[in-house]
C-alpha positions in Angstrom: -21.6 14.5 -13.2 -21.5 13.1 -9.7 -19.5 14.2 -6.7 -18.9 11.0 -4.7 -18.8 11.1 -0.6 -15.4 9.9 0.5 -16.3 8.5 3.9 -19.8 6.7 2.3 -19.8 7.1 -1.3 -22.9 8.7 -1.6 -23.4 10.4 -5.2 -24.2 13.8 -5.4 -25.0 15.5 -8.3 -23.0 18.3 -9.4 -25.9 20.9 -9.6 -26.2 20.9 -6.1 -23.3 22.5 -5.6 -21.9 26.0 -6.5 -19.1 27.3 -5.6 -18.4 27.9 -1.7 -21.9 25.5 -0.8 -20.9 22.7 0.9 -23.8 19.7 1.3 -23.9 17.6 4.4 -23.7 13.8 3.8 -26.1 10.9 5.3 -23.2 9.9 6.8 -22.5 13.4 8.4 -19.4 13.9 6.1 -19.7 17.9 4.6 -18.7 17.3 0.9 -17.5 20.5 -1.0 -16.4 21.3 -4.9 -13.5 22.7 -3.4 -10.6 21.0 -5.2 -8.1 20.3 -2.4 -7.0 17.2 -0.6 -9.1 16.0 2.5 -8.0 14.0 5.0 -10.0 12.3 7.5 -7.8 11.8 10.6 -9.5 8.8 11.5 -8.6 7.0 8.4 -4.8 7.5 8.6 -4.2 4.5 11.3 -6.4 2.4 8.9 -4.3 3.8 5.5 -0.8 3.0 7.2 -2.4 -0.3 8.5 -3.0 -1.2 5.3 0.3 -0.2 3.4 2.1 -1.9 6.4 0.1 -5.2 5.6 0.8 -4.8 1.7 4.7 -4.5 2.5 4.2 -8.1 5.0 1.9 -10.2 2.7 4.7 -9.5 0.0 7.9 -10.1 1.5 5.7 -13.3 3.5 5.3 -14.3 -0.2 8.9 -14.0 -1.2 9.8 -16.0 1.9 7.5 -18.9 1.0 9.0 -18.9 -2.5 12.2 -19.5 -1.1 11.5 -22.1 1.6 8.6 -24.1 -0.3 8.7 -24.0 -4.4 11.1 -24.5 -7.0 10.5 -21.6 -7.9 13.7 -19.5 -10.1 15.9 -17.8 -8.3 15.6 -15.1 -10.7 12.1 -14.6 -10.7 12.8 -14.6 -6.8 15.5 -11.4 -7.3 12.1 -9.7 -9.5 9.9 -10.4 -6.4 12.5 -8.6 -4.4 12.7 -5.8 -6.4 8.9 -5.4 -6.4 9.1 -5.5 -2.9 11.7 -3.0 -3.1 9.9 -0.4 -5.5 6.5 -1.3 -3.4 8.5 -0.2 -0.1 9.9 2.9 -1.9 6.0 4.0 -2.9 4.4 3.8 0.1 7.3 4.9 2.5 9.8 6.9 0.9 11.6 8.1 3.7 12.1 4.6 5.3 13.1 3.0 1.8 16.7 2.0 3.3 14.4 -0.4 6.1 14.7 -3.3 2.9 18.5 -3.0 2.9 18.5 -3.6 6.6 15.7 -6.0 7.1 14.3 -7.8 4.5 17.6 -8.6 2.2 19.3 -10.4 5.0 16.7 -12.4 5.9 16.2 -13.5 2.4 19.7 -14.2 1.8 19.8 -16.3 5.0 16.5 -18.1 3.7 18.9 -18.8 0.2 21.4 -20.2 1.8 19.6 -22.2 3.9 16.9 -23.8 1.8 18.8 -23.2 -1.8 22.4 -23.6 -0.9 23.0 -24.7 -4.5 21.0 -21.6 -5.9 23.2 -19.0 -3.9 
């Protein structure tokens, strides 16, 4: 069995390691058989960069669904509630930001390019 670097992704085998013995990465990482959670500070910006940019690329899509296909209007209200559920996952405690933000402005984007759909 391998333990994998999370910085690098170095393989390490598993013999190397006993209990306690930590072995020092290429990279510079120290990689441990300790089973807990690390967390490299440096990452975080780049993790909440990313989820931020998963939540925009979706509703962006939703958006263009509305303004430029013919796309149903009720595959539209299962975009939404993927975007919805998505939202809740990755920022729980802000889940109530969809009701305030991104429903009105899809609504507005109904009534303006799909008055007959609304």
């Amino acid at each position: 069995m391998a333990i994998r670097c999370p910085k690098c992704g170095s393989q390490y085998d598993v013999a190397l390691f006993e209990f306690g013995r930590t072995v020092l990465c290429t990279c510079g990482r120290r990689i441990s058989l300790e089973h807990r959670l690390e967390i490299d500070e440096e990452d975080l910006p780049a993790r909440e960069e990313e989820k931020i940019l998963t939540i925009k690329n979706m509703a962006d899509r939703i958006s263009f669904l509305i303004v430029s296909t013919d796309y149903p209007a009720i595959d539209i209200e299962i975009e939404k509630i993927k975007l919805r559920e998505k939202i809740e996952e990755l920022f729980p405690d802000k889940a109530y930001l969809y009701d305030l933000i991104y429903e009105p402005r899809f609504r507005r984007l109904m009534e303006q390019f799909r008055p007959s759909s609304f």
